[in-house]
Structure formats: structure tokens, C-alpha cells
C-alpha positions as CSV (number, residue, x, y, z in Angstrom):
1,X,0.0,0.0,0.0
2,X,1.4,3.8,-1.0
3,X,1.9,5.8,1.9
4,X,-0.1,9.0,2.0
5,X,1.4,11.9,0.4
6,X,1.8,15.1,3.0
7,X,-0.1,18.2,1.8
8,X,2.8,20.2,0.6
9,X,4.4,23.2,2.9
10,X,4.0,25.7,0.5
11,X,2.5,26.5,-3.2
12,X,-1.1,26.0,-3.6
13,X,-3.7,23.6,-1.4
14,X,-7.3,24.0,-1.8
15,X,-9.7,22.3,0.2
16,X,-13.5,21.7,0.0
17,X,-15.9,20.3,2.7
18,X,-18.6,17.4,2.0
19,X,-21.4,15.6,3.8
20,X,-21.5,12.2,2.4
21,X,-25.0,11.6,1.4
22,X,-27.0,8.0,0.9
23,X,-26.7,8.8,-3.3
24,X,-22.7,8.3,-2.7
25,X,-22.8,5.0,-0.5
26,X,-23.3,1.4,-0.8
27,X,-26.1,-0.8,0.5
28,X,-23.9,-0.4,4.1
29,X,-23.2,3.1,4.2
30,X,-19.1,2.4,2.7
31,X,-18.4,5.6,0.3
32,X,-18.9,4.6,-3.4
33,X,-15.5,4.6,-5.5
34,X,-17.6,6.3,-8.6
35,X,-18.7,9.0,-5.9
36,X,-15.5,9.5,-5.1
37,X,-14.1,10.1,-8.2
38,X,-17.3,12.5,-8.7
39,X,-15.6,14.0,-5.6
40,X,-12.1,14.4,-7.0
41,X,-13.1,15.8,-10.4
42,X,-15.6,18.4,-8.8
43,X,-12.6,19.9,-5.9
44,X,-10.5,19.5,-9.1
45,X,-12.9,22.1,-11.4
46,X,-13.5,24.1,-7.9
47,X,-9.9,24.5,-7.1
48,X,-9.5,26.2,-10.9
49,X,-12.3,29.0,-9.9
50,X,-11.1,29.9,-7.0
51,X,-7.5,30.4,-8.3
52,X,-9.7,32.8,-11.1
53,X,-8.1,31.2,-13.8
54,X,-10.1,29.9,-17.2
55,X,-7.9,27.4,-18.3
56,X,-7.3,27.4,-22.1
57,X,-7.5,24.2,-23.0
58,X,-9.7,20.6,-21.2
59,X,-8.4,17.8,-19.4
60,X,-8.2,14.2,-19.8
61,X,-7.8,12.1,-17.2
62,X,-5.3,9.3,-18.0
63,X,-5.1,6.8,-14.7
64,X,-6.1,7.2,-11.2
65,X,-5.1,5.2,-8.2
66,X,-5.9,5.6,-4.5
67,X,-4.7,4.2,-1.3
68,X,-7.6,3.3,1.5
69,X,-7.0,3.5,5.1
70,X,-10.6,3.6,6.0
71,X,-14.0,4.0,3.9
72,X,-15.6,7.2,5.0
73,X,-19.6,6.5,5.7
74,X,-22.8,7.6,5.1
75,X,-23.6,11.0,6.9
76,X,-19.9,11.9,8.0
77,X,-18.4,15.0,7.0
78,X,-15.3,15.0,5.1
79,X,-12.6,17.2,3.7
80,X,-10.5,17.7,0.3
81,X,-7.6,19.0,0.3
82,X,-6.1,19.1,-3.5
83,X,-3.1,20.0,-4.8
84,X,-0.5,19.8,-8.1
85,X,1.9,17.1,-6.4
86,X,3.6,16.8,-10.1
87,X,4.0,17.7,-13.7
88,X,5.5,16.7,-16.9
89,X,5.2,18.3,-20.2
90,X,1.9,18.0,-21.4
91,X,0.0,16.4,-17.9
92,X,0.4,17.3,-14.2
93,X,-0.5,15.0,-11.0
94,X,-3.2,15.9,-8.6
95,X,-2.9,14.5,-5.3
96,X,-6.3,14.9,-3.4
97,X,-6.6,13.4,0.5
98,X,-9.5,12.7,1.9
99,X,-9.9,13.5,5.6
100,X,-12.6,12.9,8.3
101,X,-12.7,14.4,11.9
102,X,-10.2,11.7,13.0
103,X,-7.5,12.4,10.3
104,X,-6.9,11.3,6.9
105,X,-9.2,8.0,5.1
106,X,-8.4,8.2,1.2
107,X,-5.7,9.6,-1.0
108,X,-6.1,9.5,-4.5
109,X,-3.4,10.8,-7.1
110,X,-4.8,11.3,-10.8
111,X,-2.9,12.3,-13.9
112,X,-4.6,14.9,-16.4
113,X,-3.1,15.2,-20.0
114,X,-4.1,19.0,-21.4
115,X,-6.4,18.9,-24.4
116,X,-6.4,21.3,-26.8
117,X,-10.5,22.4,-27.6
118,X,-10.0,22.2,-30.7
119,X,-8.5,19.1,-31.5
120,X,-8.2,17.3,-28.7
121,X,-4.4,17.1,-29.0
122,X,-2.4,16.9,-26.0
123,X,-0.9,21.1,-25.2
124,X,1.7,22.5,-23.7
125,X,0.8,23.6,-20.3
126,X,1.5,27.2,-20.1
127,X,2.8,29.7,-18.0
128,X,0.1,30.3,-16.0
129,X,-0.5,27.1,-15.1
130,X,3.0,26.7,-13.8
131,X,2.4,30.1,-11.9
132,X,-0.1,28.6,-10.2
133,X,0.9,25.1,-9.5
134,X,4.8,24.8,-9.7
135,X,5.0,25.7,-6.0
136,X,3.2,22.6,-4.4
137,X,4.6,20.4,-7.1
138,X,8.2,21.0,-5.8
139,X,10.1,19.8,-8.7
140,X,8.3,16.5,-9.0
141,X,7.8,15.3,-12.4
142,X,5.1,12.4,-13.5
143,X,5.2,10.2,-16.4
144,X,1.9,9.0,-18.4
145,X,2.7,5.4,-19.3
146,X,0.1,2.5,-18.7
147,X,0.9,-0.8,-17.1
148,X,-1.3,-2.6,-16.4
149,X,-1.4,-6.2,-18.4
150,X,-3.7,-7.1,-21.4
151,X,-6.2,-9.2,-20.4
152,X,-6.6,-13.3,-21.0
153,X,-7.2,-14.7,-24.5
154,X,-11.0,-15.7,-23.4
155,X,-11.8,-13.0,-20.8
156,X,-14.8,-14.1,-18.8
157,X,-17.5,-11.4,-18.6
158,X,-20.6,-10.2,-20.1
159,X,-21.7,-7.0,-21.4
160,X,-21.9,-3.7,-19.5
161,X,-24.9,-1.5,-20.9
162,X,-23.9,2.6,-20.8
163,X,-26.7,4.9,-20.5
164,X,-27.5,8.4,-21.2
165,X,-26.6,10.0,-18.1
166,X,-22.9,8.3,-18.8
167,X,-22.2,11.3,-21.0
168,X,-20.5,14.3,-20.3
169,X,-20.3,17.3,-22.2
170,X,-17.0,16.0,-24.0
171,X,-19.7,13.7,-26.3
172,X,-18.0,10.3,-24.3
173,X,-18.3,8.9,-21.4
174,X,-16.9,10.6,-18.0
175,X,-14.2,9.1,-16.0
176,X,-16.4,8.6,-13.1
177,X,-18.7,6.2,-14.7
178,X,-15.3,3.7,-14.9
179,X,-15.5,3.3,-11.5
180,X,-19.2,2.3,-11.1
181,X,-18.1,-0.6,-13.0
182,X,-15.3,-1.1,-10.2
183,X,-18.3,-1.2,-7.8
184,X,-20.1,-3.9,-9.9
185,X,-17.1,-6.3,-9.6
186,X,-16.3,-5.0,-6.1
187,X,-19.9,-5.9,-5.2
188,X,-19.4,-10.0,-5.4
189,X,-15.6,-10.2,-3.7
190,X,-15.5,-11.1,0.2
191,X,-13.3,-8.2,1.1
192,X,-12.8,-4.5,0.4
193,X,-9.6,-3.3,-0.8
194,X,-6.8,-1.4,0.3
195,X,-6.0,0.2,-3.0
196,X,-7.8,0.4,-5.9
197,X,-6.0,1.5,-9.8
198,X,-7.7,2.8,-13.2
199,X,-5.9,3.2,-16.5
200,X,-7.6,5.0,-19.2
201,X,-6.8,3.4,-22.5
202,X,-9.5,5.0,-24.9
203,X,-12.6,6.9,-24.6
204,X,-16.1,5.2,-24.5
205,X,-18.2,6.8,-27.0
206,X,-21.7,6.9,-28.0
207,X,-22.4,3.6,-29.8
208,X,-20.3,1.2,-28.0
209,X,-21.1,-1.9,-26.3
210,X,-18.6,-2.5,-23.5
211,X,-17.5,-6.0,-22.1
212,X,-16.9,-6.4,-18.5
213,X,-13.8,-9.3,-17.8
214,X,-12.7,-9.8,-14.1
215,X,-9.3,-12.2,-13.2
216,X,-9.4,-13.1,-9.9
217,X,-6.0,-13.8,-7.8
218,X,-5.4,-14.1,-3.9
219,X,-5.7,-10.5,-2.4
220,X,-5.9,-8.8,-6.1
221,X,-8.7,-8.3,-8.8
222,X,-7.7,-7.2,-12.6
223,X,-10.5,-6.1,-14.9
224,X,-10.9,-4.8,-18.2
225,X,-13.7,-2.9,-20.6
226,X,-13.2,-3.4,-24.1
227,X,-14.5,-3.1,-27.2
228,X,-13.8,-6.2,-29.1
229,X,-10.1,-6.9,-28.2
230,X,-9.6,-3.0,-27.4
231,X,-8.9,-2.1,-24.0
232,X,-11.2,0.9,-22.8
233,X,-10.3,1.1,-19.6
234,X,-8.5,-1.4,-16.8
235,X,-8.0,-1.4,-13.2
236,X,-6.6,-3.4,-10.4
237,X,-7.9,-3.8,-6.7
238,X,-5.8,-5.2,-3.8
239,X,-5.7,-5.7,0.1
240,X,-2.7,-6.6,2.4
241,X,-2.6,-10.0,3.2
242,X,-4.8,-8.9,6.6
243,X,-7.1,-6.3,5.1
244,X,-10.4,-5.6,5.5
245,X,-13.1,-8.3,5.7
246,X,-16.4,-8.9,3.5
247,X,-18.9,-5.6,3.8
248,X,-21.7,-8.2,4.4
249,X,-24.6,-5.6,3.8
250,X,-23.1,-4.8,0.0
251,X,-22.3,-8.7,-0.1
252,X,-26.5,-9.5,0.8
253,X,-27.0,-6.7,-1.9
254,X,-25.4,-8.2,-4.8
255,X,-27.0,-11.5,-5.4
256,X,-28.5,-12.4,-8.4
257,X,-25.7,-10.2,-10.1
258,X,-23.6,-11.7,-12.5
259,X,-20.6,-13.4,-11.2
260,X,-17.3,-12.2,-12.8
């Protein structure tokens, strides 16, 4: 498991409060990794108003991975604190730690690629982005590379139906909606995990029929979304050897779902 990341001593930190409400939660009141990543995108956009800066170009998100101490619950009140923890030439880290009244639960790191409008091209950063965000980053620079592994040969699955509502206002489907098919898998294991990955291979777009594949391993869970042999998206879930135990309500919820 990653160690948390300390909120950096100087350069820019914004923070956002939250209420977890029962839209974000499991059938037991854990904190939904889709919500979450609802979460990180919204503190994300916030942190870029309140630093009064309209950004010239739109971001991609190309993976995400976060590191679980504890799952924050329904009703507690929580805290974001986000910052710019790296950068490269083209895409910059966000580091964004979740915190409850007893200290810190979740920390999630996410690299952005910038998109140019236009053409959706990766861009340059800029100068005012490094104005703002150079100071927390400290020097740290981030690559973009993938790795997680294909998938088998014969991946067992079955198909994962989008909807309407899956589409943001880039015309495909937001990086949010990845993790809710986290949650399907996560929904039929016996444990929760200690850290959870997503790799963004290609954008879902109107018209596509996704397949859901799951391999399950001791402690770890890969799976996949493609598109024919095309990976769409892929992640990874893991606990320690002693992590945390079945969440029985979310367990007594998911039958009748498909196994995968």
C-alpha cells in the first residue's frame, strides 16, 4: 500500500468540505469509488475557480489510483484537500486526501493530459499554469505510461450497458462512470480493498457496447472494458494479506448479479 502523500508546505492547497450523502454509499453506508471520483473531479474544477483562472485548454484524465485507510460513511463530513503534487510536459499529478474528523481516510493521485479544444491534442501547459501550481509540485515530475497487463485470451464477462446520463459534455463517457463498474465487480468479492487503480486506455463513446472481464487472484482483482479486443479502460484492486473483511450488507445486496 502507498503511503499518503503530505499536503505540501508551500504552493497551492485547496480544500472543499462534503457531507456524504446516501446517493454516494453502498447498500452499508461504505463511500462509493464512482462517488469518489465524482468528488475528486468536482474539488478539481473548484480548485480552478477559486484560483480565477479559465484554463485554455480541457483535461483528460489518463489513470487514477488511490490508497484506502478507511472508507468514509454515510452521513460523515469530510474534507479535500487538492493540490498539483507533479507535472511533466503535457499532464500534471493531482494529489487529493480525503480526511474525516479523525485524520486522513483516502488519497487518491490522478494524472490529467491537457487537451487542446479544438483538436483534442495533448498542449503545452503554459505559463500560467505553472504560476499557479509549480510551488506545491516541488520539482516533481510524473510520467503518463500505462501498465497494467492485457487481459486473457477468453476473458470471462458479459456485457456492460452505458446509459444516457454516462455522457459528459466532452460527447463520451466521463471518467467517473469507470469506477461504477469497479463497484459492480467489487460488489461480489468477500473483502474491500486497500488500493484500488484505473488506467484510461480510450474513450467510450456513443455507440459502444462495453464487455466487463474480471481475473481473480489471492488479495488482487484485474478487470478490463473493451471493445472487441480494445482495452477501454483497466484497473486493479488489492488488500494486504490482513485487510479488511467482506462488507456483508453490499455482499447481501449483490445477489442475483452476474458473477465475474
Amino acid at each position: 500500500m502507498r503511503r499518503f502523500l503530505a499536503r505540501p508546505p508551500v504552493g497551492r492547497v485547496f480544500t472543499v468540505a462534503k457531507r456524504i450523502r446516501s446517493t454516494d454509499v453502498t447498500p452499508s453506508g461504505r463511500l462509493r469509488f464512482d462517488a469518489l471520483a465524482r468528488y475528486l473531479q468536482q474539488a478539481a474544477e473548484d480548485d480552478l475557480v477559486d484560483a480565477g483562472w479559465d484554463e485554455p485548454y480541457d483535461w483528460a484524465v489518463r489513470k487514477t489510483a488511490v490508497t484506502v485507510r478507511d472508507f468514509p460513511r454515510y452521513g460523515s463530513r469530510i474534507w479535500l484537500h487538492t493540490f498539483c503534487s507533479a507535472t511533466g510536459p503535457r499532464w500534471a499529478e493531482r494529489t487529493t486526501t480525503v480526511s474525516g474528523p479523525d485524520g486522513d481516510l483516502m488519497q487518491a493521485t490522478a494524472v490529467w493530459t491537457a487537451v487542446g479544444r479544438a483538436d483534442g491534442r495533448p498542449t503545452q501547459l503554459g505559463p500560467e499554469f505553472h504560476r499557479l501550481y509549480d510551488g506545491s509540485a516541488q520539482g516533481r515530475s510524473v510520467s503518463v505510461r500505462l501498465s497494467h497487463p492485457r487481459p486473457p485470451a477468453t476473458p470471462e464477462g458479459g456485457t456492460w450497458p452505458l446509459r444516457a446520463s454516462d455522457f459528459d459534455t466532452r460527447g463520451h463517457v466521463n471518467n467517473a462512470v469507470h469506477w461504477a463498474a469497479v463497484e459492480d465487480v467489487l460488489a461480489g468479492l468477500d473483502w474491500l480493498p486497500d488500493g484500488a487503480e484505473l488506467e484510461y486506455h480510450r474513450p467510450v463513446l456513443p455507440g459502444c457496447d462495453p464487455y466487463l472481464a474480471a481475473s481473480h487472484e489471492k488479495n488482487q482483482v484485474s478487470l478490463w472494458l473493451l471493445d472487441g479486443t480494445q482495452r477501454l479502460a483497466s484497473a486493479r484492486l488489492s488488500r494486504l494479506a490482513d485487510g479488511r473483511g467482506p462488507d456483508r450488507a453490499d455482499r447481501a445486496s449483490s445477489n442475483g448479479q452476474r458473477d465475474l
